[in-house]
C-alpha positions as CSV (number, residue, x, y, z in Angstrom):
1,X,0.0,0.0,0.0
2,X,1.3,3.1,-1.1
3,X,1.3,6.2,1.5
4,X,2.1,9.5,1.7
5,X,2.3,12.4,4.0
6,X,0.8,15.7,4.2
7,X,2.6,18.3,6.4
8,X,0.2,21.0,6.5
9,X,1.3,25.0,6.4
10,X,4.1,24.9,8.4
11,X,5.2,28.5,7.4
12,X,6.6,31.3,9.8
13,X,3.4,33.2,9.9
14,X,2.0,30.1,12.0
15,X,5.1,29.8,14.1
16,X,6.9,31.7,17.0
17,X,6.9,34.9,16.6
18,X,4.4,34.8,13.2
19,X,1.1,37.2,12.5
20,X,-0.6,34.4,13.4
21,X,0.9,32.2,15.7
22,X,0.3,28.7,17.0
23,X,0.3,28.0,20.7
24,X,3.3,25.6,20.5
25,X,3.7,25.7,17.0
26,X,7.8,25.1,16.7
27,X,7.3,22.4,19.1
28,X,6.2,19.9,16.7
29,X,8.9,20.8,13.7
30,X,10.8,18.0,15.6
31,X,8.2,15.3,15.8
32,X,7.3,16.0,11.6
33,X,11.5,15.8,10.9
34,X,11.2,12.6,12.6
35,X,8.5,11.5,10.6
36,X,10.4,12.3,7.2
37,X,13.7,10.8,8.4
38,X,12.5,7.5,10.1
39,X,9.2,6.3,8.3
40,X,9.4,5.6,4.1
41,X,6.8,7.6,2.3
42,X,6.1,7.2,-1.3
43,X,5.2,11.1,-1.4
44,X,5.8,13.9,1.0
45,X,3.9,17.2,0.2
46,X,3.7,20.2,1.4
47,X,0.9,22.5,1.4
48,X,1.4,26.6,2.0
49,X,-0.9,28.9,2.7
50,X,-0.3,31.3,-0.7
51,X,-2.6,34.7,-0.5
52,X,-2.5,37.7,-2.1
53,X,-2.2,40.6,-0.2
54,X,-5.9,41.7,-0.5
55,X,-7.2,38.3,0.5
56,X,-11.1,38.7,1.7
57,X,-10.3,36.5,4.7
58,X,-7.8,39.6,6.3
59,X,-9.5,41.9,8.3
60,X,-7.6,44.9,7.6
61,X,-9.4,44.4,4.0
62,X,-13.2,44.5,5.3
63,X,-12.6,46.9,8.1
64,X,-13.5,44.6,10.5
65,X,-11.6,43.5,13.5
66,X,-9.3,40.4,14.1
67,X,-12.2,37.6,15.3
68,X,-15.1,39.3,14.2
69,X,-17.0,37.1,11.2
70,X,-18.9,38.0,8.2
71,X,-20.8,36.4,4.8
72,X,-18.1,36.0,2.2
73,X,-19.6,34.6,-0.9
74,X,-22.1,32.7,1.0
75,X,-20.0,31.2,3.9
76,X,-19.0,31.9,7.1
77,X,-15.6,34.2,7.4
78,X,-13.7,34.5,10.6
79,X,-11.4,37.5,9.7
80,X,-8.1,36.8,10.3
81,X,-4.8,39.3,10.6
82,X,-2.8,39.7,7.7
83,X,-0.8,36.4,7.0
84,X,1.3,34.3,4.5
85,X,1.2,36.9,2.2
86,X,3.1,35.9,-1.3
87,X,6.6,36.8,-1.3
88,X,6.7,37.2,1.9
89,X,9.0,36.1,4.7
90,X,5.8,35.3,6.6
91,X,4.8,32.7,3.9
92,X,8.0,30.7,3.5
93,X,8.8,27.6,5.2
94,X,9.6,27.2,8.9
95,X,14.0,27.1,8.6
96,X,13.9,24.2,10.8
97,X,11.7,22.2,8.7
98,X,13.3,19.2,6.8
99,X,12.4,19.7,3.1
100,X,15.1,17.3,1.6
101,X,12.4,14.4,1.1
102,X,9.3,16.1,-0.1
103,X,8.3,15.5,-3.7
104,X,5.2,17.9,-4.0
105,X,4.3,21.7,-3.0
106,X,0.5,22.4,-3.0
107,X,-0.7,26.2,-2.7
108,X,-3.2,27.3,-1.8
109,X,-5.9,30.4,-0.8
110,X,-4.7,32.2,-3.7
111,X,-8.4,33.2,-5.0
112,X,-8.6,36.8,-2.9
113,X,-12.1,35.9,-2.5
114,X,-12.3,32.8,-1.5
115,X,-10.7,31.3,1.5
116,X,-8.9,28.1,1.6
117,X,-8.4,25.9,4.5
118,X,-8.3,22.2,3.4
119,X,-5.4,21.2,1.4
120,X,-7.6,20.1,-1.3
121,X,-9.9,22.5,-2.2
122,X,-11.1,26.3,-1.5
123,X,-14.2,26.6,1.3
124,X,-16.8,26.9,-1.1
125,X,-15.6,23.2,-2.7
126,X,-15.8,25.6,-6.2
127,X,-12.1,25.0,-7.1
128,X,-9.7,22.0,-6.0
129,X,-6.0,22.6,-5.6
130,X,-5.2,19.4,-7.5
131,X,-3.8,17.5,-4.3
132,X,-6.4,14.7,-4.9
133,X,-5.3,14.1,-8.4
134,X,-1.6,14.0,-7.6
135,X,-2.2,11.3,-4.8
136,X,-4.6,9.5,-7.0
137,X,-2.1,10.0,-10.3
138,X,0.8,8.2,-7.6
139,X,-1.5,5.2,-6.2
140,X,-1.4,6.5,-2.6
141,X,-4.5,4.9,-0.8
142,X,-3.0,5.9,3.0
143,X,-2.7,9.7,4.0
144,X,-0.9,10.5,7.1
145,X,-1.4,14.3,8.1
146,X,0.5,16.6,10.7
147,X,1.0,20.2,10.6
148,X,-0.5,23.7,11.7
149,X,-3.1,24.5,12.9
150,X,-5.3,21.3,14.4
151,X,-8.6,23.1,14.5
152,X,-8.5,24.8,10.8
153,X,-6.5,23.7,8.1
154,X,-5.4,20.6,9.2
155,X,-9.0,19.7,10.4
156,X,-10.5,20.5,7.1
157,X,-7.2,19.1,4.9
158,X,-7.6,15.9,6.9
159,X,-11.9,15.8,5.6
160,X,-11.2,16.1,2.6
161,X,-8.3,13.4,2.7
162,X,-11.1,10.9,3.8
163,X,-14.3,12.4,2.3
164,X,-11.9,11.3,-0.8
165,X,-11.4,8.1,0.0
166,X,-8.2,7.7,1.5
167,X,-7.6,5.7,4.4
168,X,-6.6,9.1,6.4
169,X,-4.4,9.3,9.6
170,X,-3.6,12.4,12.0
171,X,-0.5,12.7,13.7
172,X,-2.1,13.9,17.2
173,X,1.9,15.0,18.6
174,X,2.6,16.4,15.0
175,X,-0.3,19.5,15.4
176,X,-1.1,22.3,17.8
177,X,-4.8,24.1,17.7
178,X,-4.7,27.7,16.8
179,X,-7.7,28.2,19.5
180,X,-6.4,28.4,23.4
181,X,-9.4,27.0,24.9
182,X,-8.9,23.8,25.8
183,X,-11.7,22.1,24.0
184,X,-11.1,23.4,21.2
185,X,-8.3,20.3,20.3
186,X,-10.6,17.9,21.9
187,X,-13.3,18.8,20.2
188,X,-11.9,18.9,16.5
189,X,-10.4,15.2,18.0
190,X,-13.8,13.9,18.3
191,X,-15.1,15.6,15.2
192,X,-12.2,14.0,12.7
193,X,-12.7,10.2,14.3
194,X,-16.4,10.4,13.4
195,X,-15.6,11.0,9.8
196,X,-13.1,8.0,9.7
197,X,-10.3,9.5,10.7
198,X,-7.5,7.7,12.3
199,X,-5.8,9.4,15.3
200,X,-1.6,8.3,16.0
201,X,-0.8,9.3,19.2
């Protein structure tokens, strides 16, 4: 059986220090190095939050405050501070994260109108990012999944992994919730295993 993992948005922006950072973020570069060096993956990818600096999804381009939410194009928008911007340092790759194995780079969120969370496609499911077909074109049938943040993008990545038919696995010590309160990990926990998800302590 062929597998592959998904490191999801690992980028500076999510990290220490980042617009938007991660409780804990840098703590699981580490656990996701180990993943790459010690396990054999048929594919690595990457995926990278990729937005254009007048992204809907940034408050400072609505007027509205950082948490606030609003109707974007018929869906729910929590407005977010500015963040992976393209060409930005914000948007690159954490330093300490070991690229020398990955064989794919997925970006997405680039529609400014449309926000993109899940790997795989945009939030409105009108425009995939062409992660499906790649796994599909490279006979993976297992997806293993870690990255930032638990409650958002890799939540929604990891969905879509298994809404597609993959046999889908989280990496519980390879994520970190972008949400402080303590349910909020617990409760996107429950949520994934009811859709078929696999969680790897």
């Amino acid at each position: 059986m062929k597998k592959a993992l998904i490191i999801v948005d690992v980028q500076n922006d999510f990290c220490e220090g980042g617009a938007l950072e991660v409780p804990g973020a840098n703590s699981i570069i580490p656990y996701i190095n180990l993943l790459t060096e010690k396990n054999i993956y048929d594919e690595i990818v990457l995926t990278q939050d990729w937005h254009p600096a007048n992204h809907k999804s940034f408050a400072s381009n609505n007027g509205r405050k950082v948490g606030e939410t609003i109707n974007l194009n018929g869906v729910s928008q929590f407005m977010w501070p500015d963040h992976c911007v393209q060409g930005t340092f914000g948007a690159e790759f954490h330093k300490d994260l070991n690229r020398e194995k990955v064989t794919h780079i997925i970006q997405k969120g680039k529609n400014p109108d449309i926000d993109s969370y899940s790997g795989f496609q945009d939030n409105n499911h009108f425009m995939k990012t062409g992660l499906e077909d790649y796994l599909k074109q490279h006979d993976i049938q297992l997806v293993e999944i870690a990255g930032l943040a638990l409650d958002y993008c890799v939540k929604f990545t990891a969905t879509d992994a298994a809404n597609a038919g993959f046999i889908t696995c989280l990496h519980f010590n390879g994520t970190k919730a972008v949400n402080a309160k303590p349910d909020s990990a617990k409760n996107t926990i429950y949520e994934l295993i009811e859709k078929g998800v696999t969680v790897l302590a």
